[in-house]
DSSP file (Angstrom, degrees, kcal/mol; ACC not computed):
  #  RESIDUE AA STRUCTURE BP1 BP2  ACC     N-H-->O    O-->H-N    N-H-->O    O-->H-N    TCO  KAPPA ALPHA  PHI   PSI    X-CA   Y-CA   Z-CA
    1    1 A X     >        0   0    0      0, 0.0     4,-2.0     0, 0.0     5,-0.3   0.000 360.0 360.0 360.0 -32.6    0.0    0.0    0.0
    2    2 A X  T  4  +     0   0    0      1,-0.3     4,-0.3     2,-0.2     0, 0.0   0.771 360.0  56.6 -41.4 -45.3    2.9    2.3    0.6
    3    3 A X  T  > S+     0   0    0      2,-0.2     4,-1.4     3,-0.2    -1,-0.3   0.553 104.1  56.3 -78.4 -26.8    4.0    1.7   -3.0
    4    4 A X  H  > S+     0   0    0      2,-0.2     4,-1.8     1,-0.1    -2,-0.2   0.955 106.7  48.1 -68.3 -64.7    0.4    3.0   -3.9
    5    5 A X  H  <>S+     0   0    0     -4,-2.0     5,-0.5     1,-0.3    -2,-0.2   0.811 114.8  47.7 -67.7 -20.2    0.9    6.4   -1.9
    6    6 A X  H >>5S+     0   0    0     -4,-0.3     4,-2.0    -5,-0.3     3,-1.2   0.993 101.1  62.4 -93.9 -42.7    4.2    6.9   -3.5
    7    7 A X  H 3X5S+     0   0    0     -4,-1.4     4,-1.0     1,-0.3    -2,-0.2   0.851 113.8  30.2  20.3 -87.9    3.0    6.2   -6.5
    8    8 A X  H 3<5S+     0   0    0     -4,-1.8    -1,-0.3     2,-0.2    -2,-0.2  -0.156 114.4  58.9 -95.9  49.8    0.5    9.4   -6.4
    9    9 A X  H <>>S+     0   0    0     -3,-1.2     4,-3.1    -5,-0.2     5,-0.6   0.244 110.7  44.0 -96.0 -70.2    2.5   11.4   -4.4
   10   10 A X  H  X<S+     0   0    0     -4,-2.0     4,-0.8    -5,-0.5    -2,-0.2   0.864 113.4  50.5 -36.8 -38.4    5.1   11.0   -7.3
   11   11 A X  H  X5S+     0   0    0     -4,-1.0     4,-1.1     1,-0.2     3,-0.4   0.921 115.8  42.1 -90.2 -25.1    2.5   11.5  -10.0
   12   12 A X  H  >5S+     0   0    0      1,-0.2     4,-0.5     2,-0.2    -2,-0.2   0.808 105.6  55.7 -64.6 -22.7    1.3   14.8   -8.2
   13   13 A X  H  X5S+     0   0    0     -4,-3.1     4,-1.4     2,-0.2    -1,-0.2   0.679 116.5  47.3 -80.3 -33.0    4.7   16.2   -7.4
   14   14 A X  H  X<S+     0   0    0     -4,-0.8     4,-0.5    -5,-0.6    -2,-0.2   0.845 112.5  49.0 -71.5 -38.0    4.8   15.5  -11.9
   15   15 A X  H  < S+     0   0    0     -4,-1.1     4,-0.3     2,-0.3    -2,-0.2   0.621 108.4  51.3-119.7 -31.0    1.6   17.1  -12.3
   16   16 A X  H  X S+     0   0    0     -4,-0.5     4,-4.1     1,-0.2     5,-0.3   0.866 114.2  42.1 -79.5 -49.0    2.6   20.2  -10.2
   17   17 A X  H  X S+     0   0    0     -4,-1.4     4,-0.9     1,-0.3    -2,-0.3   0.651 113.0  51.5 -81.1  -4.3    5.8   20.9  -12.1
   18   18 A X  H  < S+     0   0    0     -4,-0.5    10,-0.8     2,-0.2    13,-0.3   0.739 114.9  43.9 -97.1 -24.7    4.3   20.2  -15.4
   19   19 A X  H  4 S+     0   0    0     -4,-0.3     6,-0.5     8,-0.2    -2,-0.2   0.880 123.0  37.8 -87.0 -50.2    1.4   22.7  -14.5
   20   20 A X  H  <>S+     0   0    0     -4,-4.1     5,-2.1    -5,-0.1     4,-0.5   0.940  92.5 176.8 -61.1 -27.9    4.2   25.5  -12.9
   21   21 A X  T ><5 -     0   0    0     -4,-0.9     3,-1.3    -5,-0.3     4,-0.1   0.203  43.5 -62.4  40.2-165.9    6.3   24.5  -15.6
   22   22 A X  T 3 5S+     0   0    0      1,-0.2    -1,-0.2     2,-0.1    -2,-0.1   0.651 132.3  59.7 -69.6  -5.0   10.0   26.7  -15.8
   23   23 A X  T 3 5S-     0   0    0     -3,-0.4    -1,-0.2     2,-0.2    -2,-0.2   0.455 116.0-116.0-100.3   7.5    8.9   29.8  -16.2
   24   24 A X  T < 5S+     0   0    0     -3,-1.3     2,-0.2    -4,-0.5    -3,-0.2   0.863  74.7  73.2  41.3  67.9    6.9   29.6  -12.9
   25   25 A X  S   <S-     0   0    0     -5,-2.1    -2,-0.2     1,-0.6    -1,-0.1  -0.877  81.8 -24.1 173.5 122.0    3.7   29.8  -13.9
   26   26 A X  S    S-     0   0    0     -2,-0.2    -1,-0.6    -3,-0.1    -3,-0.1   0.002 100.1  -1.3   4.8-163.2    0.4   28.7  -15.5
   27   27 A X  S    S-     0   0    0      1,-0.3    -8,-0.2     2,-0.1     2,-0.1   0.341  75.0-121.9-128.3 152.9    0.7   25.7  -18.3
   28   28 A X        -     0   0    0    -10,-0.8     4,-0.3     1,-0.1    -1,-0.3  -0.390  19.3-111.3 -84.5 176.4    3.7   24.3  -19.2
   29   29 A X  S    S+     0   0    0      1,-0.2    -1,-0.1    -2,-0.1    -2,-0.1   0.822 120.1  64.4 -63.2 -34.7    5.4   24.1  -22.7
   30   30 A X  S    S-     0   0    0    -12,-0.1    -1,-0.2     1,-0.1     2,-0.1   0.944 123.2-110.1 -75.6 -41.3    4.8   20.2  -22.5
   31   31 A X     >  -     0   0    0    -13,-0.3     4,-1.1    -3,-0.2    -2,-0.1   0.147  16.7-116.9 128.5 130.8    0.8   21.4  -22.6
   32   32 A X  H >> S+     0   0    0     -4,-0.3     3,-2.5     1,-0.2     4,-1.8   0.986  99.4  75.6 -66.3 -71.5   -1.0   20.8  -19.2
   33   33 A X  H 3> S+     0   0    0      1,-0.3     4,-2.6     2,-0.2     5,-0.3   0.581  90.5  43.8  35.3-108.6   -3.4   18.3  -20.9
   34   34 A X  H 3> S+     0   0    0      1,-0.3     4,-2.3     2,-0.2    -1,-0.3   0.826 114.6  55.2 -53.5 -45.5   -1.8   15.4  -21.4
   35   35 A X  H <X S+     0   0    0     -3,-2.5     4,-2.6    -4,-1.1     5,-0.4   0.975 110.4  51.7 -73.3 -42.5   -0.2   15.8  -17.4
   36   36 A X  H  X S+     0   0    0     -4,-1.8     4,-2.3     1,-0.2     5,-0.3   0.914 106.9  46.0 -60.2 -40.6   -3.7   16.0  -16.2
   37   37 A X  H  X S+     0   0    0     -4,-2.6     4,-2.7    -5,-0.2    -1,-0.2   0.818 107.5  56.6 -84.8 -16.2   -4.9   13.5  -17.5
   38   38 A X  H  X S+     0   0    0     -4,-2.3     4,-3.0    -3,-0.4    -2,-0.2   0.976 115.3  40.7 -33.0 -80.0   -2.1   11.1  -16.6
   39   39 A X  H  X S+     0   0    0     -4,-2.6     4,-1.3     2,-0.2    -2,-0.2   0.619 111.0  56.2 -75.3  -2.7   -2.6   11.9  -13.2
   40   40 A X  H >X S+     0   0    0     -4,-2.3     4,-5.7    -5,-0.4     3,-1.1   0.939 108.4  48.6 -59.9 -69.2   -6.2   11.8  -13.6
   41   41 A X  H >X S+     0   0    0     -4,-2.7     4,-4.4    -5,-0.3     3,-0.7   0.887 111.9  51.6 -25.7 -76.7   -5.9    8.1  -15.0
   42   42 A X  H 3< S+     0   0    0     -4,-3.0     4,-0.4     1,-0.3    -1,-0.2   0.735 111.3  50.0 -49.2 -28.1   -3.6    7.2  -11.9
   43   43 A X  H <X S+     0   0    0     -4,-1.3     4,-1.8    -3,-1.1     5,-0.3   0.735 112.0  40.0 -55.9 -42.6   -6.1    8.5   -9.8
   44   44 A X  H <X S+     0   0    0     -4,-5.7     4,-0.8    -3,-0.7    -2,-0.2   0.977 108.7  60.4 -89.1 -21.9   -8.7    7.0  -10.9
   45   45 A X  H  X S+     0   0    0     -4,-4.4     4,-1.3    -5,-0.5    -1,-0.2   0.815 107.8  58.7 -52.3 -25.4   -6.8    3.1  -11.6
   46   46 A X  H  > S+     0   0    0     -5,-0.4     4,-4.1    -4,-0.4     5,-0.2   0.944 109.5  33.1 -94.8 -46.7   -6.2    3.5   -7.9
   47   47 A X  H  X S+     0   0    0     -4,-1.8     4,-1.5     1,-0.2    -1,-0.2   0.732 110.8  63.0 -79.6   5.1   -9.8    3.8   -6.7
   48   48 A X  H  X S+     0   0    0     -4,-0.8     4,-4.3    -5,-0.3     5,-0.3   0.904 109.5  48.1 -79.8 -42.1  -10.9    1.5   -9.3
   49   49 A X  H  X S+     0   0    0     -4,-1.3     4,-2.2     1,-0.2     5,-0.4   0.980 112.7  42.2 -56.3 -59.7   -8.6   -0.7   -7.4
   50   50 A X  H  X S+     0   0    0     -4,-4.1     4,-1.4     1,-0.2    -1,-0.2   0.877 110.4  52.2 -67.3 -22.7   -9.8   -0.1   -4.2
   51   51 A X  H  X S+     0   0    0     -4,-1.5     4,-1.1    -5,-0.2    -1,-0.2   0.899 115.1  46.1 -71.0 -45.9  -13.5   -0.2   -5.1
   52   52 A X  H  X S+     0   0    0     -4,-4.3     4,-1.1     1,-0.2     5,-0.3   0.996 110.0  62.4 -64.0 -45.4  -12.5   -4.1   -7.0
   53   53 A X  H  X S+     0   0    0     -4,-2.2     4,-1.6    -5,-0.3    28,-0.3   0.818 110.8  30.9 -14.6 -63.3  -10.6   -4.4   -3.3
   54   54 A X  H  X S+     0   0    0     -4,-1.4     4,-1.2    -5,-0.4     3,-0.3   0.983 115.4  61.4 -85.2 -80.5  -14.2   -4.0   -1.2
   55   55 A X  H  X S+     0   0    0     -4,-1.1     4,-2.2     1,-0.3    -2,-0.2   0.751 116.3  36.5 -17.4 -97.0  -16.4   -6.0   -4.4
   56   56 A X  H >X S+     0   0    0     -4,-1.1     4,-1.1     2,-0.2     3,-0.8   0.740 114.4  50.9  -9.5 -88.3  -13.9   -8.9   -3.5
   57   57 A X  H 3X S+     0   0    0     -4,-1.6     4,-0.9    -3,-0.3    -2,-0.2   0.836 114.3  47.2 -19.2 -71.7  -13.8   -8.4    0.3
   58   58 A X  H 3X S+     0   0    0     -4,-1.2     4,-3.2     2,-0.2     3,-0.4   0.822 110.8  58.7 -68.3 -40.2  -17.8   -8.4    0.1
   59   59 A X  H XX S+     0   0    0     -4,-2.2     4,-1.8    -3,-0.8     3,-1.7   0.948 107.9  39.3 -35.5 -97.9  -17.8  -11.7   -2.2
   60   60 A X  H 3< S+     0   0    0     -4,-1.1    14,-0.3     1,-0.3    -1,-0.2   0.422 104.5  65.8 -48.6  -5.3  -16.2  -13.7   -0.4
   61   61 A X  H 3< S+     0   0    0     -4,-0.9     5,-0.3    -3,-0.4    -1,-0.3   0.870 111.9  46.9 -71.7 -56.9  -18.1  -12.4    3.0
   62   62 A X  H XX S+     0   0    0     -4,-3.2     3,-3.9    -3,-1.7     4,-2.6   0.993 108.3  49.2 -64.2 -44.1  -21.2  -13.9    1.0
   63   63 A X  T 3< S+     0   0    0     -4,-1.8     6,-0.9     1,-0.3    -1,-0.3   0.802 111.4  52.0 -82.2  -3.9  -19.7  -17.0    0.1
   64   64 A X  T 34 S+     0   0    0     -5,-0.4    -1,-0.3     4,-0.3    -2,-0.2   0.247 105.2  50.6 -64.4   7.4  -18.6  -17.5    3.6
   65   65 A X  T <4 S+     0   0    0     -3,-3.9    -2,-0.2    -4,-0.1    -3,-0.1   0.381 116.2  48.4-121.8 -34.6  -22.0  -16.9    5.1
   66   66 A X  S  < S-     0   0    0     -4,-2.6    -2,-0.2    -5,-0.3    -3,-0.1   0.663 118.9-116.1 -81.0   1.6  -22.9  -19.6    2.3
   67   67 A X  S    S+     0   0    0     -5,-0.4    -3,-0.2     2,-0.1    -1,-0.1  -0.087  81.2 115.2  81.6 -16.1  -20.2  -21.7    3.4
   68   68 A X  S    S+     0   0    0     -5,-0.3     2,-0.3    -6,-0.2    -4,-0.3   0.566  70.2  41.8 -34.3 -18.8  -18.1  -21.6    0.1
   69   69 A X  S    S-     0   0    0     -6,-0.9    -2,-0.1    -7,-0.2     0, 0.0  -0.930  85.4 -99.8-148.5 173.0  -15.3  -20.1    1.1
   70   70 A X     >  -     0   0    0     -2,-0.3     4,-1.5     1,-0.1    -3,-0.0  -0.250  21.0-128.5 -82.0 163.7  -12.8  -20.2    4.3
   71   71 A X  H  > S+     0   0    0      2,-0.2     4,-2.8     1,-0.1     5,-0.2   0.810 111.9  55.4 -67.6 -32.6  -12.6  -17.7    7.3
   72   72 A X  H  > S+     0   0    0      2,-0.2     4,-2.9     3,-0.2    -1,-0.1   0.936 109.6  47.0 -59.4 -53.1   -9.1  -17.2    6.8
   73   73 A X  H >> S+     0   0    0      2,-0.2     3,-3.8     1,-0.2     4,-1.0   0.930 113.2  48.1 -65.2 -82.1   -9.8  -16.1    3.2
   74   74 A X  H 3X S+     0   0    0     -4,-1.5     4,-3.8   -14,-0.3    -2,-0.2   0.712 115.2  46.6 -31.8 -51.9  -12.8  -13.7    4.2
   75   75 A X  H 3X S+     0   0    0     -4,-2.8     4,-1.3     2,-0.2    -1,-0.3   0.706 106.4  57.0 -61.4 -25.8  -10.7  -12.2    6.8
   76   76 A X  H <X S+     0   0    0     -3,-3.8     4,-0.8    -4,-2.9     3,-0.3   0.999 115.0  39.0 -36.4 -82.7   -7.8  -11.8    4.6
   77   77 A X  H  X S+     0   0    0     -4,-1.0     4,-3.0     1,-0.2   -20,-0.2   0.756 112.2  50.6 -30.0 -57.5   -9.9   -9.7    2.1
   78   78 A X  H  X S+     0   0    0     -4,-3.8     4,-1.2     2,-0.2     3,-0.2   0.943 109.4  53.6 -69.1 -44.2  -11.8   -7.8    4.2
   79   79 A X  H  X S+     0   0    0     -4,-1.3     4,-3.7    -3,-0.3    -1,-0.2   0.850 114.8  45.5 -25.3 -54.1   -8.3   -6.8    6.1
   80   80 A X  H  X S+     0   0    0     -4,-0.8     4,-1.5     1,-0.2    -1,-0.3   0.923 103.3  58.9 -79.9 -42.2   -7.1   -5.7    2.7
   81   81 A X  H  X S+     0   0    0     -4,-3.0     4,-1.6   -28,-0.3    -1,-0.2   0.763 111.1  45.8 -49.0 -37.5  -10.2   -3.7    1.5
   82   82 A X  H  X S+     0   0    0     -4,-1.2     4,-2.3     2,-0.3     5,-0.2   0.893 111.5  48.6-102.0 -42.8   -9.7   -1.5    4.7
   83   83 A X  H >X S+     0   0    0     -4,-3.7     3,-4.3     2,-0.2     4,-1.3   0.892 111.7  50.2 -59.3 -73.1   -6.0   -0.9    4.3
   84   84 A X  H >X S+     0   0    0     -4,-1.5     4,-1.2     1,-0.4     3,-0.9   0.668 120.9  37.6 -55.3 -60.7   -6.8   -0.1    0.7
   85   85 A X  H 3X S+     0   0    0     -4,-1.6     4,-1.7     1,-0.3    -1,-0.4   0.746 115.1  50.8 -69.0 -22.5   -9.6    2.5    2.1
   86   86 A X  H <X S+     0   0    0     -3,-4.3     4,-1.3    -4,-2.3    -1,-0.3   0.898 102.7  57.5 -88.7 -24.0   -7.9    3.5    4.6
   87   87 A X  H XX S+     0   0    0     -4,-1.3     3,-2.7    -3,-0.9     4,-2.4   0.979 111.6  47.3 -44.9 -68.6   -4.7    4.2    2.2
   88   88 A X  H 3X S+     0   0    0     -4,-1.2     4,-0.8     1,-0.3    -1,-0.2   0.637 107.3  56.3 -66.9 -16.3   -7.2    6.8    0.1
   89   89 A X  H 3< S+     0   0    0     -4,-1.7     4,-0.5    -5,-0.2    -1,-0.3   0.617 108.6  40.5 -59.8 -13.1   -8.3    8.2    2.9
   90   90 A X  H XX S+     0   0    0     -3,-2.7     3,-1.3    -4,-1.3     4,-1.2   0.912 118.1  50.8 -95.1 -52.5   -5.0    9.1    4.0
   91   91 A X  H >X S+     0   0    0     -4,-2.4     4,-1.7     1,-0.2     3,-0.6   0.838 109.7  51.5 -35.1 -39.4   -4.1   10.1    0.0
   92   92 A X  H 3X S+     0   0    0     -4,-0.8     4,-1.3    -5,-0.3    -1,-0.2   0.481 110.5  50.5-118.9  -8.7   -7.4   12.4   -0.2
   93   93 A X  H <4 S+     0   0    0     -3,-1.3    -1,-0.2    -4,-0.5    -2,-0.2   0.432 108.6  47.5 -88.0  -9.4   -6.2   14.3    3.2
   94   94 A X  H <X S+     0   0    0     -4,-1.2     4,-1.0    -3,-0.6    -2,-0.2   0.891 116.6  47.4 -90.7 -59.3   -2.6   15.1    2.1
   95   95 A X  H  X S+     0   0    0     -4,-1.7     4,-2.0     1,-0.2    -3,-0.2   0.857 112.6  45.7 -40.4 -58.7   -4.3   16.4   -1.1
   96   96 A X  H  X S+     0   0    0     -4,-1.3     4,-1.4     3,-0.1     5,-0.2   0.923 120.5  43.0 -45.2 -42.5   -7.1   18.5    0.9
   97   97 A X  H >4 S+     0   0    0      2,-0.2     3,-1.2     1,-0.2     4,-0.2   0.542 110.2  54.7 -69.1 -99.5   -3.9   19.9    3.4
   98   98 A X  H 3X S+     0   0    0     -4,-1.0     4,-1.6     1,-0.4    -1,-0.2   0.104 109.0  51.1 -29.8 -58.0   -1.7   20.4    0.1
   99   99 A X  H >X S+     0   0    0     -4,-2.0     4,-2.0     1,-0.3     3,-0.9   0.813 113.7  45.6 -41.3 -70.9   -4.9   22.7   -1.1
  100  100 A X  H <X S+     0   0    0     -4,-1.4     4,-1.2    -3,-1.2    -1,-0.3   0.814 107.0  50.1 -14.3 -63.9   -4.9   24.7    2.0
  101  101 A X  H 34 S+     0   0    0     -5,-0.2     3,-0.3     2,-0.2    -1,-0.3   0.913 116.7  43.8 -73.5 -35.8   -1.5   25.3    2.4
  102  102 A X  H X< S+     0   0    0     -4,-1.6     3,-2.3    -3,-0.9    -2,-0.3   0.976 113.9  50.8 -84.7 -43.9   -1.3   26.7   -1.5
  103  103 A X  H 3< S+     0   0    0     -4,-2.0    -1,-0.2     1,-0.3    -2,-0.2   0.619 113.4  53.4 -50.3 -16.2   -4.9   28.8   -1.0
  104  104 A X  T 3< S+     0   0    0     -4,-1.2     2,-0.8    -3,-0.3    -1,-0.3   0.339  83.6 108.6 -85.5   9.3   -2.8   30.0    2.1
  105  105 A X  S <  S-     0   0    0     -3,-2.3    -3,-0.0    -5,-0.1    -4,-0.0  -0.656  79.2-114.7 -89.0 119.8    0.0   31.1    0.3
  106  106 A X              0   0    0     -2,-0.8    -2,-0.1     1,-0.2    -1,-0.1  -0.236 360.0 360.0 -50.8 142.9    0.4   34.8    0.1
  107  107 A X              0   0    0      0, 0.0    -1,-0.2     0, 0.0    -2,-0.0   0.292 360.0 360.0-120.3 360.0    0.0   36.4   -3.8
């Protein structure tokens, strides 16, 4: 999970300089575009992961109530569905501070 948050740390820290670009300042040369929608994409592959994460998790809760599947397995899943949520909560609170601190930044 770690490797997820560095992941989009990495791609925002990309996303920032491609938007400030050298001249320090609205869109870069490379064209803002293309970076946004990168890190859109990575954003949204990660909660597509974590939404298949819980879909799993919650599978195998049924077929353990139906007896199909082990405890060990259900408790696995469900373990991993909550790190994965808990990961993008912790991603989607460094992103709300980041916002803050640059809407605090004196102009």
């Amino acid at each position: 999970m770690s490797e997820t948050i560095s992941n989009l740390v990495g791609a925002a820290a990309a996303y920032a300089r491609a938007r400030i670009g050298p001249g320090g300042g609205g869109e870069a040369a490379t064209g803002g575009a293309t970076a946004q929608t990168g890190f859109a994409a990575l954003v949204r592959s990660a909660l597509a992961g974590a939404v298949a994460s819980g879909h799993a998790a919650e599978n195998l809760s049924l077929a353990a109530v139906a007896d199909r599947a082990d405890l060990t397995q259900v408790v696995t899943a469900v373990a991993e569905a909550e790190t994965v949520l808990n990961t993008v909560v912790a991603v989607r609170d460094r992103v709300v501070e980041a916002y803050k601190d640059i809407m605090r930044m004196p102009i």
